[in-house]
N, C-alpha and C positions, 0 to 999 in steps of 0.2 A: 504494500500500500504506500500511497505519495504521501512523504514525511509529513509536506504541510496539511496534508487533509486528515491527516492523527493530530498535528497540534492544533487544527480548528477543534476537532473531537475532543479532546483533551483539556482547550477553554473552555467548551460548552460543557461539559459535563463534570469534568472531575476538581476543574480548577473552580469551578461554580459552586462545588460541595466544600473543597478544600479552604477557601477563604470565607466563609459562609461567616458572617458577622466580627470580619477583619478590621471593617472602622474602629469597632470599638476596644481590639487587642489591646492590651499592654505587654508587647514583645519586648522578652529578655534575649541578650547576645544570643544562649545557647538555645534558646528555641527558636529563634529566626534560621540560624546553623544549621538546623536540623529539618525545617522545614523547605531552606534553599539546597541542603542535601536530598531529599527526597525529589525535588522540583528537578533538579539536573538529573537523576537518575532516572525518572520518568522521559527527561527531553533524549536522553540519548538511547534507551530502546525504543523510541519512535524513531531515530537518526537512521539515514542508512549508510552514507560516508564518514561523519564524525563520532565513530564509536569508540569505546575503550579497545585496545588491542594487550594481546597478551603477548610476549615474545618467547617461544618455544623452545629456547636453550637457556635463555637464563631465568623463564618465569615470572619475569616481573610485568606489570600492566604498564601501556602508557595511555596518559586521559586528554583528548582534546580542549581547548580551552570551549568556556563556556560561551562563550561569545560565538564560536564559531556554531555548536552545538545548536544553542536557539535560536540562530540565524538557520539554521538549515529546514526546523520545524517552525519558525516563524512563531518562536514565543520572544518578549521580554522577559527580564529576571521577575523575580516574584517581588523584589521589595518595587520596582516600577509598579504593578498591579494593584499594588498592598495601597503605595500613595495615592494614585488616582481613584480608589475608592475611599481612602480617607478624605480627600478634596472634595468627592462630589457630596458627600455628608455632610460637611463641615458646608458648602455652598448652601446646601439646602439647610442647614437650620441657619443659619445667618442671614440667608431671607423670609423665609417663612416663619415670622414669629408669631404667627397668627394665635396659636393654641396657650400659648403664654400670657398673649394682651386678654384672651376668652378667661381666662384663669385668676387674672389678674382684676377683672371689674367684674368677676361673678358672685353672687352672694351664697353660703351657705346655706342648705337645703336644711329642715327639722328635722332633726334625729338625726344627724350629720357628725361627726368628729370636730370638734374645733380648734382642729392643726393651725399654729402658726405656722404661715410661712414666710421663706426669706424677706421678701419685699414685705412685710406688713410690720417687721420689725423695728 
């Protein structure tokens, strides 16, 4: 199968499950690590030229850089992904403050909680 039509396969489905409420991470070093480890290991069994190669007399692997890797299946890295869905989040509550102004001049119902909150302080 044609690399790039695994890494379209690949955003729609797994990369869609994989970052599933990534705006609101709080990523540590070693799990960003871990998570751009898995990401490059996925991109390069889709790869059909940029794979890991083994060398048959001395047994060591050698590993293409990543660039060329998600160039081949037509991903960017993950922390690019990770950003632009924290932007589009961050855009959209920065404009739509709609539910905060409704909150903020609504009155309390009877039989309701009478939480303060931030702004009435």
């Amino acid at each position: 199968m044609n690399p790039r039509v695994c890494g379209m396969f690949f955003k729609a489905v797994v990369q869609a499950v994989l970052l599933y409420g990534s705006e609101t991470w709080v990523l540590t070093e070693s799990a960003m690590r871990c998570l751009e480890g898995f990401y490059y290991r996925a991109a390069c069994r889709m790869a059909r030229e940029n794979r890991p190669k083994k060398n048959s007399q001395t047994g060591e692997w050698t590993y293409p850089a990543q660039k060329d890797v998600f160039e081949e299946v037509g991903l960017y890295t993950l922390t690019d992904y990770i950003d632009k869905r924290r932007k589009t989040i961050g855009a959209y509550i920065s404009t739509d403050r709609s539910i905060f102004d409704l909150r903020k001049n609504g009155e309390r119902r009877r039989g309701t909680n009478s939480r303060r909150w931030w702004w009435d302080q």
